[in-house]
C-alpha positions in Angstrom: 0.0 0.0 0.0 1.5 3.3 -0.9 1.8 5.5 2.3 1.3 9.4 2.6 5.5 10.4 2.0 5.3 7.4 -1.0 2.5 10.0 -2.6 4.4 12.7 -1.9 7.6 11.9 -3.7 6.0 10.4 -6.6 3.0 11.9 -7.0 2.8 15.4 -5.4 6.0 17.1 -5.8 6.7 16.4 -9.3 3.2 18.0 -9.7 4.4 21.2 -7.9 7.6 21.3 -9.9 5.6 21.2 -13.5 3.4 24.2 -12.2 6.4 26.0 -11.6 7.6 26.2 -8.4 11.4 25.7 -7.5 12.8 23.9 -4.1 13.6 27.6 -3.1 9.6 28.0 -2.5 8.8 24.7 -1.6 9.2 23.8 2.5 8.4 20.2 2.7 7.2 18.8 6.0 7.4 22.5 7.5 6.6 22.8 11.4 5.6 26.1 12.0 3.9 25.9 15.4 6.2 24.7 19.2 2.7 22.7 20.0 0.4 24.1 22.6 1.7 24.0 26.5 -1.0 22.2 28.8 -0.9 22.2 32.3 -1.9 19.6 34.2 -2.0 20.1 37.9 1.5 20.6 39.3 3.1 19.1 35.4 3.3 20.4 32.3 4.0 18.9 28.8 3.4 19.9 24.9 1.0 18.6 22.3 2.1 17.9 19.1 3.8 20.7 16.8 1.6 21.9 13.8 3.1 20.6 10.6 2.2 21.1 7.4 3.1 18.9 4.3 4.2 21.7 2.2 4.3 25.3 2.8 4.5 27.4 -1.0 6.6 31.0 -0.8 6.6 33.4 -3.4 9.7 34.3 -1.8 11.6 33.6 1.6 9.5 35.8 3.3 6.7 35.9 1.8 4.2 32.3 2.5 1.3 32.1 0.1 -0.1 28.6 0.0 -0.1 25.5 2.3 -1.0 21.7 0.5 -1.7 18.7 2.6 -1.3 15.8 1.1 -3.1 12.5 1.8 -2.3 9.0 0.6 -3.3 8.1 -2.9 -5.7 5.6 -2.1 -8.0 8.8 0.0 -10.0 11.6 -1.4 -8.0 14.3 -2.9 -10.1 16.6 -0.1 -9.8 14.6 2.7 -7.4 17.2 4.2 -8.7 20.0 2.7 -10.1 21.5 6.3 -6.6 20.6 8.0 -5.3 23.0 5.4 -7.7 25.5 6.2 -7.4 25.2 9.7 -3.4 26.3 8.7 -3.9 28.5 6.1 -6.2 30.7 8.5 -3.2 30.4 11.4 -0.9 31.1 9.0 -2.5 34.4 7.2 -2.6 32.6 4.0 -5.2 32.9 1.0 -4.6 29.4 -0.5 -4.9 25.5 0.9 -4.8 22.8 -1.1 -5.2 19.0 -0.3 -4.4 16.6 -2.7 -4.0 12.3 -2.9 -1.5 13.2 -6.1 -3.9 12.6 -8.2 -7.0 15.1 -7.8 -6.6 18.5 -6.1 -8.7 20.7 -4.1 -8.3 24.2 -3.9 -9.5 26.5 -1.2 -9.7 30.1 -2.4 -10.2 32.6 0.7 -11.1 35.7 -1.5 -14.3 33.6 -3.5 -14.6 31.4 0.0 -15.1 28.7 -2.1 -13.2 24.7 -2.8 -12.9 23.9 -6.5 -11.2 20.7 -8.0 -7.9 21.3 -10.0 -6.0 18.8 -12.2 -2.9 20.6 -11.9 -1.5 23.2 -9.0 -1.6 26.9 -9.5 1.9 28.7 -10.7 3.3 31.1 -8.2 2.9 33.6 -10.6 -0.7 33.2 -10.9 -1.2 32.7 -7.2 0.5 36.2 -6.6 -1.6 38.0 -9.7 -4.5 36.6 -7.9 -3.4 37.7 -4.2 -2.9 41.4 -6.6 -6.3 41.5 -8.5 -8.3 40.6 -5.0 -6.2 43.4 -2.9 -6.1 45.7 -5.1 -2.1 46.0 -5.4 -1.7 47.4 -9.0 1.5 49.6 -8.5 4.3 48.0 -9.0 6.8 49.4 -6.3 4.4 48.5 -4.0 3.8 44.7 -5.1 7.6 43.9 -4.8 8.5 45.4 -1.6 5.9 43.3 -0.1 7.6 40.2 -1.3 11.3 41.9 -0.4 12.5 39.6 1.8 12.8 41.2 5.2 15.6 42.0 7.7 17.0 38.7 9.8 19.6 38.8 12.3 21.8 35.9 10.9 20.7 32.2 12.8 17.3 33.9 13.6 13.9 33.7 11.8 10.9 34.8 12.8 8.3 32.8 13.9 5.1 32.2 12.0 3.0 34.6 13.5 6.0 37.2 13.5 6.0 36.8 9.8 2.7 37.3 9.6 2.8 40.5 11.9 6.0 41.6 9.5 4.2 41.3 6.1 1.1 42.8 7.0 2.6 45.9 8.3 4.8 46.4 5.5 1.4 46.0 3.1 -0.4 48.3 5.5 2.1 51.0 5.2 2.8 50.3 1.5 -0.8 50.4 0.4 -1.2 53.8 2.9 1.8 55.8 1.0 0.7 54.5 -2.7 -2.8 55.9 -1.3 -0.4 59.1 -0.5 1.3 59.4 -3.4 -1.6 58.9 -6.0 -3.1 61.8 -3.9 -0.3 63.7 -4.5 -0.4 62.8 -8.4 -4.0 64.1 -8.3 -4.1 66.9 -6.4 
């Protein structure tokens, strides 16, 4: 029987590589979260880390899709809410769950799951991510995939990433608001 990392080699990632994505974008078997802390009277231990299958970057700092994968003999959607539950932890607009074969696509501007024969370029998941938030200047759509400021052996964690991006859109879509105002006026 052909296990879940079986699928993954010979199904999934080639999949990902014909749709364009690089092993520079690709973070396989990506653990993103410590695991929750539980206390339990005077002990203490940790549940299981969050890990995702495969986390998709536009660039090192910039995350914009997670992908689940499931053995071959499953539904292609069988992970698809797993996915969602990281996608929504992880600020992202894309989850995908697939069995290699069939793919399901979670799109969190339409809010709705489609089935996909192949994956999405990164090029197309980024002029989507520009069409639904309105980023048409340039200057301002690639410093918001410039890769950020890390102290060398540190990287943020997840949800410092997440803080870090956002405020660097926030700003960037505030001065394009700024300058266009200035253009106009």
């Amino acid at each position: 029987m052909i296990t879940e990392a079986d699928t993954c080699r010979k199904y999934i990632l080639p999949k990902l590589y014909s749709s364009g994505w690089n092993d520079d974008q690709i973070s396989e078997q990506k653990t993103f979260t410590d695991g929750r802390i539980v206390v339990s009277g005077k002990k203490c231990f940790r549940k299981k880390p969050k890990r995702a299958d495969y986390l998709l970057r536009l660039k090192r700092d910039f995350m914009i899709a997670v992908v689940e994968a499931k053995a071959s003999y499953k539904n292609p959607g069988d992970g698809i809410q797993q996915a969602k539950e990281y996608a929504e932890m992880l600020g992202l607009r894309f989850a995908y769950s697939t069995n290699g074969y069939g793919i399901v696509e979670h799109d969190y501007f339409t809010g709705k799951d489609k089935d996909l024969e192949t994956f999405p370029s990164p090029e197309e998941l980024w002029a989507r991510i520009r069409r639904a938030e309105n980023i048409i200047n340039d200057f301002t759509a690639n410093r918001i995939i410039s890769p950020c400021y890390h102290l060398s052996g540190k990287t943020p964690r997840y949800y410092q990433e997440i803080a870090i991006n956002r405020t660097i859109q926030a700003v960037l879509n505030g001065k394009q608001r700024i300058l266009l105002n200035m253009a106009t006026g």
